[in-house]
Residue frames as a rotation matrix with the C-alpha (Angstrom) as fourth column:
UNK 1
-0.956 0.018 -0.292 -14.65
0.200 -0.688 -0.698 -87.95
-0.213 -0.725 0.654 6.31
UNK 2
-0.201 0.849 -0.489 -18.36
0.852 -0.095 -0.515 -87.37
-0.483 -0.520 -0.704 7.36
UNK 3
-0.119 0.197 0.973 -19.93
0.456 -0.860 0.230 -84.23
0.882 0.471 0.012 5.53
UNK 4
0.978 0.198 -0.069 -20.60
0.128 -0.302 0.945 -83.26
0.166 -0.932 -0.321 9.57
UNK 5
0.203 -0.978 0.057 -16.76
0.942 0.210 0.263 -84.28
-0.269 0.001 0.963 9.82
UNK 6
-0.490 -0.383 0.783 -16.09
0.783 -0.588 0.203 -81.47
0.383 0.713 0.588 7.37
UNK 7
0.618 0.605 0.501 -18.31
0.163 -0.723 0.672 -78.92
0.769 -0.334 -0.545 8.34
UNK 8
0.860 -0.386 -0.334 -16.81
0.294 -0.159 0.942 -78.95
-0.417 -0.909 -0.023 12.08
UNK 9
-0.236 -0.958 -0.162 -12.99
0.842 -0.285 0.458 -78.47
-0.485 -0.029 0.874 10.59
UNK 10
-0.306 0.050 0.951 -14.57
0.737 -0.620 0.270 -75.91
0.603 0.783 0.153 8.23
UNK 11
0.659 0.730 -0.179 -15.77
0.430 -0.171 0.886 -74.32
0.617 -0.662 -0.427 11.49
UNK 12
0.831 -0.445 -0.334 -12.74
0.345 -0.058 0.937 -74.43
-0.436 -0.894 0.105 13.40
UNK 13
-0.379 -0.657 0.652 -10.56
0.921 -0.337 0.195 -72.97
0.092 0.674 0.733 10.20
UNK 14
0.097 0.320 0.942 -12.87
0.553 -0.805 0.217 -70.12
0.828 0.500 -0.255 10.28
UNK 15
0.998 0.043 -0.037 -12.48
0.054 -0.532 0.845 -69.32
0.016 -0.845 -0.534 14.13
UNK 16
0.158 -0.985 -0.073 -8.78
0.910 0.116 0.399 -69.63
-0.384 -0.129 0.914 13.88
UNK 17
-0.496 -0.412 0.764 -8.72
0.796 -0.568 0.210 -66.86
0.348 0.712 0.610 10.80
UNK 18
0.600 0.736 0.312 -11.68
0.313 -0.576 0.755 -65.25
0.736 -0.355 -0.576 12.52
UNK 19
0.918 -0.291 -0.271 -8.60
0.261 -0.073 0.963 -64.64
-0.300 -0.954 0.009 15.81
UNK 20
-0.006 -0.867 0.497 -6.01
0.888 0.224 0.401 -63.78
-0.460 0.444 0.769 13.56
UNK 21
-0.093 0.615 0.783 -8.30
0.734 -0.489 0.471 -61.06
0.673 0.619 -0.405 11.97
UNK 22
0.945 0.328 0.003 -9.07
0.206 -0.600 0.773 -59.47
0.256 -0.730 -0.634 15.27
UNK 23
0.508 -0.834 -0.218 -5.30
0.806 0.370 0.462 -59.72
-0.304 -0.410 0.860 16.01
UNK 24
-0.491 -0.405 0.771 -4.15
0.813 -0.530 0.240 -57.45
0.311 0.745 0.589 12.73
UNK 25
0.287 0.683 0.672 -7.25
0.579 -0.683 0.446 -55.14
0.763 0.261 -0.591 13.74
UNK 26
0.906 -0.193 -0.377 -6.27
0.246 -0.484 0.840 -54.51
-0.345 -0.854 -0.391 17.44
UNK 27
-0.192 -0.978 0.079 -2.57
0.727 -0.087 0.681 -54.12
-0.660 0.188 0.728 15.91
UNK 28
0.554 0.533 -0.640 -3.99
-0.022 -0.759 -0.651 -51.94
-0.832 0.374 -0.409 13.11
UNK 29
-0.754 -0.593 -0.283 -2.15
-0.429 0.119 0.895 -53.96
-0.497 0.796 -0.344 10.21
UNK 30
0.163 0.836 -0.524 -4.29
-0.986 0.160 -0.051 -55.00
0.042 0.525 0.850 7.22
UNK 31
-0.449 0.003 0.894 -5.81
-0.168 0.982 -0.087 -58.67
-0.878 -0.189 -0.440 6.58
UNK 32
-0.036 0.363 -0.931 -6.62
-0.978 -0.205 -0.043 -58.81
-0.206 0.909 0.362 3.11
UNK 33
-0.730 -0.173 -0.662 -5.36
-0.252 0.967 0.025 -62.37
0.636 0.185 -0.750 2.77
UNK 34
-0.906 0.393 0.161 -7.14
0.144 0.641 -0.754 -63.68
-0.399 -0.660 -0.637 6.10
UNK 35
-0.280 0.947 0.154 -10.38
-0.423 0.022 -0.906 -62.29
-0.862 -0.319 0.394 5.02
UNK 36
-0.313 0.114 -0.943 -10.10
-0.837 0.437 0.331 -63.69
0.450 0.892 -0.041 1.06
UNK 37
-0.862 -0.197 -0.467 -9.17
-0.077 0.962 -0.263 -67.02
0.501 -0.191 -0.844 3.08
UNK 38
-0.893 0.417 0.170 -12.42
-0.239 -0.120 -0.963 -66.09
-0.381 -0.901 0.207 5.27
UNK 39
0.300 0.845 -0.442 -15.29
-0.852 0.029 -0.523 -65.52
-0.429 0.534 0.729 2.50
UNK 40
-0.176 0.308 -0.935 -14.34
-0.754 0.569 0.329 -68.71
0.633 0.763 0.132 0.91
UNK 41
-0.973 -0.221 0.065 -14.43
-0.195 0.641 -0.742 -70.79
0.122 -0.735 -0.667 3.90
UNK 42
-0.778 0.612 -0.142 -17.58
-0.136 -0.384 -0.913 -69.63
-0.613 -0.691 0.382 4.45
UNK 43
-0.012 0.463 -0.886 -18.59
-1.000 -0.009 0.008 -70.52
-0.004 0.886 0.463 0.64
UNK 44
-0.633 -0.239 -0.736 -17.84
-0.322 0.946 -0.030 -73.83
0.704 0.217 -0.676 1.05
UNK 45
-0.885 0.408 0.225 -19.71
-0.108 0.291 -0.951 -73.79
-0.454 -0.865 -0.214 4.45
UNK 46
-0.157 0.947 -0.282 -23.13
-0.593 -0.318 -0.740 -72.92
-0.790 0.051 0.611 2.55
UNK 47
-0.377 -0.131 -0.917 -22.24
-0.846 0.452 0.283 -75.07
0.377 0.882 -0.281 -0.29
UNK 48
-0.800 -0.482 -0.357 -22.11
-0.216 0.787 -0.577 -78.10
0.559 -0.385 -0.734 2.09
UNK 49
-0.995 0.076 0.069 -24.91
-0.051 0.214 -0.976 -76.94
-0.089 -0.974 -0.209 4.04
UNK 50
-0.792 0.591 -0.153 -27.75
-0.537 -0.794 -0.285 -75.96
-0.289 -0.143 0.946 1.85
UNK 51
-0.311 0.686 -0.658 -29.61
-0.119 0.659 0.743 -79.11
0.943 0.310 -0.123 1.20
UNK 52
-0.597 0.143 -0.789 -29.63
0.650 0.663 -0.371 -79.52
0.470 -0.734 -0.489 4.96
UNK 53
-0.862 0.412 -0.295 -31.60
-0.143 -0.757 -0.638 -75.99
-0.486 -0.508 0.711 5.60
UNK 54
-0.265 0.792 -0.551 -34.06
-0.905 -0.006 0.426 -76.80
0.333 0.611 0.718 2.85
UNK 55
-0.281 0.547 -0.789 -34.69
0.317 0.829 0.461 -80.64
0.906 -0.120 -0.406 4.39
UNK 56
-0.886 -0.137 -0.443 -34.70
0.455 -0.073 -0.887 -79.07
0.089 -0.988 0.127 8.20
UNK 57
-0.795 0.429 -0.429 -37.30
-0.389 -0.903 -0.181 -76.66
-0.465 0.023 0.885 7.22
UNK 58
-0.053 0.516 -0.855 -39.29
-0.998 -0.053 0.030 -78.83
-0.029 0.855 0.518 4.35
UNK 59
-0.672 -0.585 0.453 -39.14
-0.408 0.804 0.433 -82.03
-0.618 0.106 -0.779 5.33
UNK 60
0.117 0.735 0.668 -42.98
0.548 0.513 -0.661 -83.85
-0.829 0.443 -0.343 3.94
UNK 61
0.759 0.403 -0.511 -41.81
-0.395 -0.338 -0.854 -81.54
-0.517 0.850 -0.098 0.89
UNK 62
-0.340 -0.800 -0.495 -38.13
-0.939 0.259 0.227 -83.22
-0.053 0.541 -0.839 0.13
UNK 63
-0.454 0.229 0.861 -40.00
-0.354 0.841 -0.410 -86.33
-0.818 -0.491 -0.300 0.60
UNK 64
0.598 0.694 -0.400 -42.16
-0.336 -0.236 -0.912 -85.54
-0.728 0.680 0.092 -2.61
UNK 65
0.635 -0.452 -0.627 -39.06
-0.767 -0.469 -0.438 -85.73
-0.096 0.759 -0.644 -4.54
């Protein structure tokens, strides 16, 4: 699997919990789990992603290296 590959399912895990969340709220039951399961999704997203903001932004400097 593609690191793009991964990103996209890591995407579409987080809108699932991210509709599940809004679900509990309009119901007015808590989501402690979904959002645990949320902030790490989302850690893994920036993990995955942050060489590609620093080359998008820097390229003639990642070049140096």
């Amino acid at each position: 699997m593609s690191q793009e590959q991964y990103l996209k399912m890591l995407e579409r895990e987080i809108q699932k919990i991210n509709k599940k969340i809004d679900l509990k709220i309009l119901q007015g039951e808590k989501y402690f789990k979904e959002a645990r399961e949320h902030k790490l999704l989302l850690q893994k997203v920036r993990y995955h992603s942050k060489g590609r903001f620093f080359r998008k932004f820097f390229p003639s400097f990642a070049v140096l290296f």
